[in-house]
Phi, psi and omega in degrees: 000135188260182199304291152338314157289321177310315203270309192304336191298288217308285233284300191319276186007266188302331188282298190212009175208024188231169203219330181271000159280317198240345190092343188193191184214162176284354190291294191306324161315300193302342194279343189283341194246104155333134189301316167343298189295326186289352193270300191331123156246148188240138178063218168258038196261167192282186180257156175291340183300317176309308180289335171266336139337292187296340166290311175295305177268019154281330201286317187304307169326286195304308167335300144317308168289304185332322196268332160116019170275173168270150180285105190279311186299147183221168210276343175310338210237016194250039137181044160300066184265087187300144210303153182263119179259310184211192179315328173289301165310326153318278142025259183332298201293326166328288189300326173308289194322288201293320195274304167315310183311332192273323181302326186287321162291329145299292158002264184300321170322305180286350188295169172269143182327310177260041177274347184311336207250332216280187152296113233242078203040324175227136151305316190301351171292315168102156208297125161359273169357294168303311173273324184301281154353331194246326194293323187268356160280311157325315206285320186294288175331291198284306176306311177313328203264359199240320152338272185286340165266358182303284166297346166242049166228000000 
């Protein structure tokens, strides 16, 4: 398996088909929640929608460069989310999530083997690799904290 297929594996894994890190993904989760629970906030902690906002627009961002865009996302605006009213709206953002996560996992599978090293728009970003990477560890993070609200709502 080359380097390319490894990171589409990883990325598939936590996002919408894997099972051997967490036991599930979030794709499998997400089917368990009413919009009602996903909206809920407990404390100040975010709602699962807010989190599934805030992933799905890392994913969109990375995605766009993956693609040969520019990088847009900026991290103030990433749960800037407008309220979840209804099942529909729920709906939608669900569906948002499913369509970049499965483009992002094509995505990386076609790159070419040596873009992992170059630079990831600016060096200071640091390598294609490196982000990719940070992109399925963020992703893992968040899932863990979506994890646990899951069980108190």
């Amino acid at each position: 398996m080359n380097q390319s297929e490894s990171l589409a594996v990883r990325m598939d894994e936590v996002l919408l088909n894997g099972s051997w890190i967490a036991n599930t993904n979030i794709k499998e989760q997400l089917q368990k929640i009413s919009w009602q629970q996903a909206k809920r906030k407990i404390g100040d902690h975010n709602s699962i929608a807010q989190l599934i906002y805030h992933i799905n627009y890392y994913i969109g961002g990375i995605l766009n460069v993956l693609q040969g865009g520019d990088l847009e996302i900026r991290d103030k605006y990433s749960f800037d989310m407008a309220p979840i009213e209804s099942a529909e709206d729920w709906q939608r953002l669900k569906e948002d999530y499913l369509k970049n996560a499965t483009m992002i996992v094509n995505a990386i599978k076609t790159q070419p083997f040596d873009i992992w090293g170059q630079p990831f728009v600016k060096e200071a970003y640091g390598s294609y690799e490196r982000n990719l990477e940070g992109l399925i560890e963020h992703s893992y993070y968040h899932f863990g904290q979506i994890s646990l609200l899951i069980k108190l709502v």
